[in-house]
C-alpha positions in Angstrom: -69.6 37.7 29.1 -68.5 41.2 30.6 -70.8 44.3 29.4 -71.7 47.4 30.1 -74.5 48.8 28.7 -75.5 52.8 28.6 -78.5 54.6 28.3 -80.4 57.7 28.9 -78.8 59.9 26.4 -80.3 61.9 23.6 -81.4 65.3 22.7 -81.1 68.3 25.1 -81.3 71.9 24.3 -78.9 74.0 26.0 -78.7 74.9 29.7 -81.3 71.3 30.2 -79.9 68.1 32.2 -79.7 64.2 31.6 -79.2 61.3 33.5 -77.1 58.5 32.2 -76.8 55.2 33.7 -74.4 52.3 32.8 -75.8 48.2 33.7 -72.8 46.4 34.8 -72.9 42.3 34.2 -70.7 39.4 34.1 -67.9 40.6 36.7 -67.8 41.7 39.6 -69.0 45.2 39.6 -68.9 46.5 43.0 -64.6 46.1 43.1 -63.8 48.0 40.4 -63.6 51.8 39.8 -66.8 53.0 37.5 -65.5 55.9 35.3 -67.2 58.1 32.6 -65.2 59.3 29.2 -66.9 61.5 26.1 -65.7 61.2 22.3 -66.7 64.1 20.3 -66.5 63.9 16.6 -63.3 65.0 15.3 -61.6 64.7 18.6 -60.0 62.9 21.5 -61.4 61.1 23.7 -62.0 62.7 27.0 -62.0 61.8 30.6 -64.8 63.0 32.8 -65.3 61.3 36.1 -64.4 58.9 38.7 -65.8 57.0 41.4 -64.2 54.4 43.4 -65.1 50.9 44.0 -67.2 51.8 47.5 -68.8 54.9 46.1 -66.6 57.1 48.5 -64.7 59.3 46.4 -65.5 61.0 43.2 -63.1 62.6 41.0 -63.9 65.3 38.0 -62.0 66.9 35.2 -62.3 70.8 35.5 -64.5 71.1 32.4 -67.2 69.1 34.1 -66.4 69.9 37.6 -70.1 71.8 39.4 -71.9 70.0 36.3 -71.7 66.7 36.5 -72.3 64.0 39.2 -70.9 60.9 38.9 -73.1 57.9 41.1 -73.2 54.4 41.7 -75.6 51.7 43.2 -73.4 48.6 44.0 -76.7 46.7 44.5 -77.9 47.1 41.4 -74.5 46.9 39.4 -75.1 50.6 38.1 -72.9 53.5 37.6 -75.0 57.0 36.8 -74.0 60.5 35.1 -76.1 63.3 36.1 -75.3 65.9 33.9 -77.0 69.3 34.4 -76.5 73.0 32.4 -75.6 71.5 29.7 -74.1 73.6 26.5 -73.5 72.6 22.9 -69.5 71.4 23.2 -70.9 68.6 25.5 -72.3 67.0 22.6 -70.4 63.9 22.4 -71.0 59.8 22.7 -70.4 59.0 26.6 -68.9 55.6 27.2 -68.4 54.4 30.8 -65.7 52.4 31.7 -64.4 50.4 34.3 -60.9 49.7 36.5 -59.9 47.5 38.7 -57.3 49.7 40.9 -55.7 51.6 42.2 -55.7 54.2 38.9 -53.1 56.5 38.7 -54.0 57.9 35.5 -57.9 58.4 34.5 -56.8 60.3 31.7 -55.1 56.9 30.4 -57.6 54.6 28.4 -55.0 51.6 28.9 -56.4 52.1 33.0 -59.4 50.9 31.8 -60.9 47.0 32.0 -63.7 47.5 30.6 -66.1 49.7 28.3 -69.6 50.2 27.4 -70.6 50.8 23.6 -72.0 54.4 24.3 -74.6 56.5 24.5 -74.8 59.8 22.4 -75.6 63.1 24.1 -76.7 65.9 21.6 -77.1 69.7 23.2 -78.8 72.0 20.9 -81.8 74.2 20.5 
């Protein structure tokens, strides 16, 4: 069975940093895009980041842009987040999510393959 399984969240106070990381099994992780998305309560989900199937390229939405760094380790079927000066409206269950490409729309949950369950980030003092 395909999963993706998240971990490393939890409680940060403001301005602190986390690394996430995302265990890929049951297909074959290194060919697909590796992407992170955020669902606040009470909103929309959210895209975040990109990274292609190599590692190569990285792409980030503006709010995350400087932030966040988006990783991978093909060898060890991982994806990362590290996210870094983190504030209160980041609070938000992170799901990473995967695409076999090309994307032309990371904004688009029907791009996606493949999601994790989540892990929940909480940023307060």
């Amino acid at each position: 069975d395909v999963q993706l399984v998240e971990s490393g969240g939890g409680l940060v106070q403001p301005g602190g940093s986390l690394r996430l990381s995302c265990a890929g099994s049951g297909f074959n992780f290194s060919v697909y895009a590796m992407g992170w998305v955020r669902r606040a309560p009470g909103k929309e989900f959210e895209w975040l980041a990109a990274i292609s199937s190599g590692g190569t390229n990285q792409y980030y939405t503006r709010s995350v842009k400087g932030r966040f760094t988006i990783s991978r380790d093909n060898s060890k079927n991982t994806l990362y987040l590290h996210l870094t000066s983190l504030k209160p409206e980041d609070t938000a269950m992170y799901y990473c999510v995967a695409a076999l490409g090309p994307v032309g729309d990371w904004s688009s949950e029907s791009e996606y393959n493949y999601w994790g369950q989540g892990t929940q980030v909480t940023v307060s003092s």
